[in-house]
N, C-alpha and C positions, 0 to 999 in steps of 0.2 A: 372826861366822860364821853364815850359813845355818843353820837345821835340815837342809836339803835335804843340805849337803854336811856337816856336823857326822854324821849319822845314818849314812853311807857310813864314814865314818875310821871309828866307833865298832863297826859290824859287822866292817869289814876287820882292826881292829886285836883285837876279841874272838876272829877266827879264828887272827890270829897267835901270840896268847897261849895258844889249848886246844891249837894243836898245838904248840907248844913244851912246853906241860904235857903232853904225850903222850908226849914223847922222853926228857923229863926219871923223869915217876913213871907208868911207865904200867902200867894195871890189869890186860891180859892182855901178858905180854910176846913181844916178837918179831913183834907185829902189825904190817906194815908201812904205812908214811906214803903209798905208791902201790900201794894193793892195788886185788885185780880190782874194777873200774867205778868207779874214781877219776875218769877222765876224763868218764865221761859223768857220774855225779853231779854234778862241777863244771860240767862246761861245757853239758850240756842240762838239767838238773834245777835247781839253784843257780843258775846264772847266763842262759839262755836261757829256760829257764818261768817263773822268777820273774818275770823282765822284762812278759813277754811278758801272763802269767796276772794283773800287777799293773794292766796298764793295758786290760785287760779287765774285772776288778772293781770299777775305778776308776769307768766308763763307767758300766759296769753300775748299781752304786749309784747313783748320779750319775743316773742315768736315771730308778729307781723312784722317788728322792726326788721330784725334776722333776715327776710326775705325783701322788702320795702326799701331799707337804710335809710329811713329818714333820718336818723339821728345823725348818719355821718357828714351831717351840712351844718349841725354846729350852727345852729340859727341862731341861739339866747346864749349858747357856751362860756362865750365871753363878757359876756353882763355880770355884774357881781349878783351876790346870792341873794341881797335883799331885793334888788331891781325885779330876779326871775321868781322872787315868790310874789310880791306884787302883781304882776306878769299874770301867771297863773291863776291868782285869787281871783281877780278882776274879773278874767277872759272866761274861767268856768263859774265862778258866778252869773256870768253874762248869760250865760248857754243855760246851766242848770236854771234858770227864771224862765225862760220859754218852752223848758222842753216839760218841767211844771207844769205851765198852764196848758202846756196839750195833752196832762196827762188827764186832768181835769175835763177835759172837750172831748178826746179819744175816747170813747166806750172800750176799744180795745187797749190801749193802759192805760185807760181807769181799774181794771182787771188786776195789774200790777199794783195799783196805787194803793188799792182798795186797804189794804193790811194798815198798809202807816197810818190812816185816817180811823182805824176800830177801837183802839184806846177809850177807854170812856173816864180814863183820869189822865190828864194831860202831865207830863214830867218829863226830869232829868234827861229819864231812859225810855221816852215815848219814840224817840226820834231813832232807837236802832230799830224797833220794828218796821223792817221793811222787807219787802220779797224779794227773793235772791234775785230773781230776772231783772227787776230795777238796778238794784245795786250794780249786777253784773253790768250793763249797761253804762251808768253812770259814772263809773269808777275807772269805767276800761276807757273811756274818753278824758275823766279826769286824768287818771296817771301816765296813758296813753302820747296824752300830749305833751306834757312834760317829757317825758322817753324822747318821741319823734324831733322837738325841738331842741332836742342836748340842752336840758338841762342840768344840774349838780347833783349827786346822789342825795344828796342831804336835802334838798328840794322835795324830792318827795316825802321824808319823814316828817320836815318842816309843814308842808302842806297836810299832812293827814293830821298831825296836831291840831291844827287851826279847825277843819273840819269838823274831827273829834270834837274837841270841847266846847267851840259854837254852836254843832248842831245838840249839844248838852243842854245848852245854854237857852236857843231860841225855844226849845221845849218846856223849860223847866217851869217849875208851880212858885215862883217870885216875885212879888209886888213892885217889878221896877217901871219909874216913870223916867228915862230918859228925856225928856226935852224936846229940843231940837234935834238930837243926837240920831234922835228914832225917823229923820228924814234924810237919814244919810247910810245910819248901822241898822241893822235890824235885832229886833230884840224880844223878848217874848209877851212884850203888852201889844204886841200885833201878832206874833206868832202863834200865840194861842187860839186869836181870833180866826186863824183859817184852819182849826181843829175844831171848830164850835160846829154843832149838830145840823145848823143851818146853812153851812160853807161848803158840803161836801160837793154838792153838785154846782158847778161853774166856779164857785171861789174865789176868794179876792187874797190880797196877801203871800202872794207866791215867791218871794224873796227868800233869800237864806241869811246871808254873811251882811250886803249891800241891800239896807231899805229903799237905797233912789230909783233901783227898777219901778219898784212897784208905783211910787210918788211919778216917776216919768212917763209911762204906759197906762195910769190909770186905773189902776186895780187896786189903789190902797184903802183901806178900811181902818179908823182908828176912833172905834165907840166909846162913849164916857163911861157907858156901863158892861158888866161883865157879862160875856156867854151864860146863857141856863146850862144849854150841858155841852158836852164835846161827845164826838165819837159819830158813827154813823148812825142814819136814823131809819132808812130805807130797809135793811137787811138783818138777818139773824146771823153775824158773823161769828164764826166757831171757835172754839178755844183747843188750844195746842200746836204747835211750830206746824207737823206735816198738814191738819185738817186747815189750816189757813193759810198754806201755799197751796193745795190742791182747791181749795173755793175760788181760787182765779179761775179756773177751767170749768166750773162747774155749765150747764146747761141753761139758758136764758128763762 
């Protein structure tokens, strides 16, 4: 079987599994499995940007290389495939946790942020809403680098997997108490915590994949008791894919 279609089963079926684990042990209860902006999270956010925003970044990359040839130096080439998705995890993990917290400190993207942080029921599928210009961003450095570095084509599928279903994962509405484990992985009994109503402005908890950023730097947050609410508390944020990418721009 393909990466191509192996990496589809692999996200569909990690989405099947968090929300089953939602119904089963879920963290805040009576949240429901079709709350406000289910539909468009899935079906413009999830599923039509991602599309759409993938094979824009594709291009993109794809283009700088073309002019640049990073890739022809074959820096990771030779590394077996586990080594360069380790590699890659780590190193954008590393980056995506600071560029986080200045998304949080920038009033200018905070602008961008502002979408992911509007959910006011935290899940599965909180974590696709985000604004194209983040994503674009994010993703063209993530897969960017991978490209530049010669790594495996499969590397990229590999990685978007991992991505996909953790970022499922650190969202979703689950009673898990990891351990120890939550000072090394990161997981949604802290994840949550930097969607709670009172995190929006400065933040703690900016980890994705790797909890030890945040235990390293100082930003972690891990309360006995649960958030009152999540979502933003500041603003009257809009409902609908175009009125909530055009609210980053709106007039101070």
């Amino acid at each position: 079987m393909s990466w191509d279609i192996l990496s589809l089963i692999l996200i569909v079926s990690g989405a099947l599994v968090l929300v089953a684990l939602e119904r089963l042990y879920p963290y805040d209860r009576g949240q429901k499995l079709l709350r406000d902006g289910f539909w468009t999270d899935f079906l413009l956010y999830a599923l039509l940007q991602s599309y759409v925003l993938g094979l824009v970044i594709k291009h993109l990359v794809v283009w700088i290389d073309a002019g640049a040839g990073f890739s022809r130096l074959r820096l990771v080439s030779d590394w077996p495939v586990a080594a360069q998705v380790l590699f890659f995890l780590v190193l954008h993990d590393f980056y995506i946790y600071w560029f986080h917290r200045l998304q949080h400190r920038s009033p200018v993207l905070w602008r961008i942020h502002e979408a992911h942080h509007s959910t006011k029921d935290v899940d599965w599928l909180s974590g696709s809403r985000s604004h194209s210009l983040e994503i674009l961003i994010n993703q063209s450095i993530e897969f960017g680098a991978i490209l530049f570095l010669g790594g495996a084509p499969e590397v990229f599928l590999i990685k978007g997997v991992l991505s996909a279903v953790w970022g499922m994962y650190i969202h979703s509405n689950i009673d898990v108490r990891s351990g120890v484990l939550q000072y090394v992985l990161n997981g949604p009994e802290m994840h949550r915590w930097h969607h709670s109503a009172d995190a929006a402005d400065g933040g703690f908890n900016f980890s994705t994949k790797l909890a030890v950023w945040d235990w390293l730097f100082g930003t972690a947050r891990r309360p006995a008791r649960k958030p009152a609410a999540y979502g933003l508390s500041d603003v009257d944020f809009p409902k609908g894919y175009v009125a909530q990418h055009l609210f980053a721009f709106r007039r101070r």
